[in-house]
C-alpha positions as CSV (number, residue, x, y, z in Angstrom):
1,X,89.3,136.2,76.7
2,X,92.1,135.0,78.6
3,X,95.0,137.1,80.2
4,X,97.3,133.8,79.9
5,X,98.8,132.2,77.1
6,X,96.5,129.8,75.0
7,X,97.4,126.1,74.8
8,X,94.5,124.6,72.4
9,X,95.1,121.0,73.5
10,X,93.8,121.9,76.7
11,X,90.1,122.5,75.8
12,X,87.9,120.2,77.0
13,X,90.6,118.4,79.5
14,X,89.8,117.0,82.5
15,X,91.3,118.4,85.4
16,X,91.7,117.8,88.9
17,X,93.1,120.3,91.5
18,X,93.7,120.0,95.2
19,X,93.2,123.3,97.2
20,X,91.8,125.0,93.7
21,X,89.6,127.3,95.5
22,X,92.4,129.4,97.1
23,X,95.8,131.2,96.7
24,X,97.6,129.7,94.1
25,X,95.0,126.9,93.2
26,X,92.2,129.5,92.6
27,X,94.4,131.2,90.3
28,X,94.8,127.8,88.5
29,X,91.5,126.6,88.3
30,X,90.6,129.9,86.7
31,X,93.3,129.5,84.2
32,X,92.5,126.4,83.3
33,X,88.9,127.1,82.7
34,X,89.8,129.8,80.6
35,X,91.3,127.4,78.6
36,X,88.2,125.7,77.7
37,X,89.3,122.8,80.3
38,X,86.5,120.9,83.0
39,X,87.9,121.2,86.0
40,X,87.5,119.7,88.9
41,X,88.8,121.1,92.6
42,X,89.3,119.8,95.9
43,X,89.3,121.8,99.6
44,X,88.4,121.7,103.4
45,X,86.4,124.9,103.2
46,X,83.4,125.8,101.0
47,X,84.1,126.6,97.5
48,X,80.6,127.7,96.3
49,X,80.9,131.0,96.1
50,X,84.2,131.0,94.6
51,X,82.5,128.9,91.5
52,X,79.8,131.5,91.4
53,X,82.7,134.0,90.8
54,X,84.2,132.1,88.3
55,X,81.3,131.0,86.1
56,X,80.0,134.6,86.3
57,X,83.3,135.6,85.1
58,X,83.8,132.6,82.0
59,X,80.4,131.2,81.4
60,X,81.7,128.1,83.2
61,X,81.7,126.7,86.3
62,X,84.4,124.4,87.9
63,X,83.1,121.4,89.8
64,X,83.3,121.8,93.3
65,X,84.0,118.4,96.0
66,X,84.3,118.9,99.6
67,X,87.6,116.8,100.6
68,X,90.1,116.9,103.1
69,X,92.8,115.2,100.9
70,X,94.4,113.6,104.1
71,X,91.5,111.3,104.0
72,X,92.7,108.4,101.3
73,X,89.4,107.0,100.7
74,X,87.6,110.5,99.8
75,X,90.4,111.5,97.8
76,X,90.0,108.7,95.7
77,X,86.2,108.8,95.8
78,X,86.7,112.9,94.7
79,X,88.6,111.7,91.8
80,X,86.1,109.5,90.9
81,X,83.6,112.0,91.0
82,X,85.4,114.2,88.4
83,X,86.4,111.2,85.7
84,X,82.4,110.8,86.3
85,X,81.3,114.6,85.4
86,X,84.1,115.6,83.5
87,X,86.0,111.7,81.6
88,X,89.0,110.6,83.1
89,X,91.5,112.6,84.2
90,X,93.9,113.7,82.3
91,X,95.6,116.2,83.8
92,X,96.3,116.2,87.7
93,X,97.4,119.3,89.7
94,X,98.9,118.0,93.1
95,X,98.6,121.9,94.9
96,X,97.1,121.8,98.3
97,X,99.6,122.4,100.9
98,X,100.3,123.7,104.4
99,X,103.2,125.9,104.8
100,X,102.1,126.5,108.8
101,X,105.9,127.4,110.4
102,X,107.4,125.8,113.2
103,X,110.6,125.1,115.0
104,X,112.3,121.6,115.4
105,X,111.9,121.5,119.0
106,X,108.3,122.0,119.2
107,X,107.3,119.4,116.2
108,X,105.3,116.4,118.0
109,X,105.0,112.9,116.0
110,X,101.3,113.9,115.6
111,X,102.8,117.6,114.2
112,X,105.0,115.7,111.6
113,X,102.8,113.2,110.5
114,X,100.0,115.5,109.7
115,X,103.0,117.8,107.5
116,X,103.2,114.8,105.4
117,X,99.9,114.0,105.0
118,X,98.8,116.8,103.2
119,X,101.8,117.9,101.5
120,X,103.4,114.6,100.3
121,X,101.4,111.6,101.2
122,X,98.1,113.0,99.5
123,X,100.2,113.7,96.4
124,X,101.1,110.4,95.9
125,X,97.8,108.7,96.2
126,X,96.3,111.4,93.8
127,X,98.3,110.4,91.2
128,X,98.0,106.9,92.2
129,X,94.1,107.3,91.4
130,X,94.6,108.7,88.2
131,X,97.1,107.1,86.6
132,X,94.2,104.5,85.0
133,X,92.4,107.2,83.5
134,X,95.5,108.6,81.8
135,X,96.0,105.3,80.5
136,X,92.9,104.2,79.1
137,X,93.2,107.9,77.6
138,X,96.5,107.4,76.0
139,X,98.4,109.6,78.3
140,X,98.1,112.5,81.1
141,X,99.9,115.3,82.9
142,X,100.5,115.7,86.8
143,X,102.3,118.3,88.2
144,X,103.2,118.6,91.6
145,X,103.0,122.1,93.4
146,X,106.2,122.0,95.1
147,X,108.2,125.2,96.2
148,X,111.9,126.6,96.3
149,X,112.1,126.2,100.1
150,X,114.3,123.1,100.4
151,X,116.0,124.4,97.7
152,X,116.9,127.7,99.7
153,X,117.9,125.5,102.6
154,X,114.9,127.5,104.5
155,X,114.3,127.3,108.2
156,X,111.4,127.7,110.0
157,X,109.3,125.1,108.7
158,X,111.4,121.5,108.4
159,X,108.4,119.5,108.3
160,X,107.0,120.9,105.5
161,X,110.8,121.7,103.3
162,X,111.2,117.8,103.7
163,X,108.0,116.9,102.5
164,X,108.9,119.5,99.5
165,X,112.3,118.0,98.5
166,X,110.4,114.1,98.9
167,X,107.8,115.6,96.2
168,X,110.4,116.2,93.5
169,X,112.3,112.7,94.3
170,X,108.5,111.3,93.7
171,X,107.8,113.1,90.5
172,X,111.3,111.9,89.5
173,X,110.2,107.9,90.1
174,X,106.7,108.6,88.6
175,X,108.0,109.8,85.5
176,X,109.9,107.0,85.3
177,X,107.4,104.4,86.0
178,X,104.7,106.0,83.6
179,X,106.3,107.5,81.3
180,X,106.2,104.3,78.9
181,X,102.0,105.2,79.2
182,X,102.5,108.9,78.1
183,X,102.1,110.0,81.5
184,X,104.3,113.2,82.3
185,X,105.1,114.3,85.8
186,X,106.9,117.3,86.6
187,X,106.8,119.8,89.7
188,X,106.4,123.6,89.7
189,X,108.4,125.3,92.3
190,X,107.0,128.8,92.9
191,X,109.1,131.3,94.8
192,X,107.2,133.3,97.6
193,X,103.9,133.6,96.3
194,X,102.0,136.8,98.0
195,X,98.6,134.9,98.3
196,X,95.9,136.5,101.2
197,X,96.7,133.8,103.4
198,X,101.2,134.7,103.4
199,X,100.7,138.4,103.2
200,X,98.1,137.9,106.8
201,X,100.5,135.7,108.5
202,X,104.1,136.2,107.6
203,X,104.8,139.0,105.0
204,X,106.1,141.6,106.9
205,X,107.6,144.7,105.3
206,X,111.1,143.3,107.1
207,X,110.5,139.7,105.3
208,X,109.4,141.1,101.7
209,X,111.9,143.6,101.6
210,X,114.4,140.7,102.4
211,X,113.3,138.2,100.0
212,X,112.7,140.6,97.5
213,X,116.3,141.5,97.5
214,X,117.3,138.0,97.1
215,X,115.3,138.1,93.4
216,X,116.8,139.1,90.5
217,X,113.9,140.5,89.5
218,X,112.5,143.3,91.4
219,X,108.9,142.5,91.7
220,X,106.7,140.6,94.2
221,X,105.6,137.4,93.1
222,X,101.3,136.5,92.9
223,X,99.4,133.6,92.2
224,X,98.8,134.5,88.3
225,X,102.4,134.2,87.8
226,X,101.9,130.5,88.4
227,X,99.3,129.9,86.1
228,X,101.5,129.7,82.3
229,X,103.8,127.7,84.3
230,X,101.6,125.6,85.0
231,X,99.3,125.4,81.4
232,X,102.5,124.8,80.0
233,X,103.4,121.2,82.0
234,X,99.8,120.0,81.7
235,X,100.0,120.7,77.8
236,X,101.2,119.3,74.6
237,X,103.6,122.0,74.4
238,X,105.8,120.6,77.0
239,X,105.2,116.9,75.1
240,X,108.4,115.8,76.0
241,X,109.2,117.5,79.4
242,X,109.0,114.9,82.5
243,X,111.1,114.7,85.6
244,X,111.8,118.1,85.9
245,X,111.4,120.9,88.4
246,X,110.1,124.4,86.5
247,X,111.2,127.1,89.3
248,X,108.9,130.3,89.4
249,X,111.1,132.4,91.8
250,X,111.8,135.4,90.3
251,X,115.5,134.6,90.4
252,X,116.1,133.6,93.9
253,X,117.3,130.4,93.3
254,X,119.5,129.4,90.3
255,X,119.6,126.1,89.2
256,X,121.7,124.4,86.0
C-alpha cells in the first residue's frame, strides 16, 4: 500500500523520469509505481539494483535506460524506448539536474555550457519528444523539477540558478503553446531537499541550522515530501492547473 496520496487516474500511465534512480527522482519513480503507473527512468549511473529494490518492494519494476540526457539523440531514442514498453508518454517528469557550486570567476564557457545542458536544455528537448505522444493520447502532464534557488536570489551557483529561473519562463511558453492539446506543464520548486548526495557535500550543521531558520516550518525537508507534489501535477486532479510554479520549501520563500 502506498504511504502517498492515491490519484486513480494515474494507474497504468506512462511515465518518463530523468535522474529517477536517485535523490529526489528515486523517491518519484517509487511513488509513481505505487500508483499503479509504468514508469520509465533515465540516469548516467547504473540503475539495476535500484529496480531490484523497488520491484521487491511493489511487485513492479520500473524500466531502466542508460542515458546521459545531455546527449539529444539518446534522449530522444530513451523516450522512444518507453512509449515502446510502456504507450506513449503521457506524463513527463523533467528532474535530472546538477546543483555542483561555483563562483562567477572561475565558470569557463565549457563550465556554463555543460550547466545548461543538463538542467535546461535537456528539459526542453524531453518535452519536445513527447509532446506527439500526449497528443495522439488526448493530452499529457510535464512537470519540470525546478527549485527555489533563483527565487532566493542564492549565490554560489549562478550557472545553475539561471538555468532554474529559464525552466519556469519555459514551462510558462509550453503551457501556452500545448495547452490547446491538453498538455499541462507546470514546475515543482522544492526547497533544500536533504538527499545523500547534499547532506555528503554541503549540509553542514552551520548551513542546515541556517536554512532551517529561514522555514516556517521547523523540519528538514526529504525527497518523499516531493512526491504528492508531484502526483498531484501529473494527475487529473490538477485538470486545470498549467503555467504555474508549486513551491515545496517549507516556508522559505513566499510567493502570491
Amino acid at each position: 500500500m502506498s504511504e502517498y496520496a492515491t490519484f486513480h487516474d494515474l494507474a497504468g500511465a506512462s511515465v518518463f523520469i530523468s535522474g529517477g534512480g536517485a535523490g529526489i527522482g528515486a523517491a518519484l519513480t517509487e511513488g509513481f509505481i505505487a500508483q499503479g503507473a509504468r514508469v520509465a527512468f533515465v540516469q548516467r549511473s547504473d540503475g539495476t539494483a535500484f529496480c531490484d529494490e523497488i520491484e521487491a518492494r511493489h511487485g513492479a519494476r520500473p524500466l531502466f535506460i542508460p542515458c546521459d540526457i545531455t546527449d539529444i539523440a539518446a534522449l530522444r531514442a530513451a523516450v522512444a524506448e518507453a512509449a515502446e514498453a510502456h504507450g506513449p508518454v503521457t506524463v513527463l517528469v523533467n528532474n535530472a539536474a546538477n546543483d555542483q557550486r561555483h563562483k562567477t570567476e572561475e565558470v569557463t564557457e565549457a563550465f556554463w555550457d555543460q550547466a545548461q545542458a543538463i538542467n535546461l536544455k535537456a528539459h526542453f528537448f524531453a518535452a519536445q519528444a513527447v509532446v506527439a505522444g500526449m497528443r495522439a493520447a488526448g493530452g499529457g502532464a510535464i512537470i519540470n523539477v525546478t527549485s527555489i534557488s533563483y527565487m532566493m536570489g542564492q549565490g554560489a551557483y549562478p550557472g545553475y540558478t539561471s538555468a532554474n529561473s529559464g525552466l519556469n519562463g519555459l514551462t510558462r511558453s509550453l503551457a501556452r503553446e500545448f495547452g490547446p492539446d491538453g498538455i499541462r506543464v507546470n514546475a515543482l520548486a522544492p526547497g533544500w531537499v536533504l538527499t545523500d548526495k547534499q547532506l555528503k557535500k554541503w549540509a553542514t550543521p552551520e548551513a542546515l541550522a541556517a536554512h532551517l531558520a529561514r522555514q516556517c516550518l521547523p523540519q528538514h525537508l526529504v525527497p518523499a515530501d516531493m512526491v504528492d507534489a508531484a502526483l498531484f501535477l501529473a494527475s487529473k486532479a490538477s485538470r486545470m492547473m498549467t503555467g504555474q510554479a508549486l513551491v515545496v520549501d517549507g516556508g522559505v520563500v513566499v510567493t502570491g
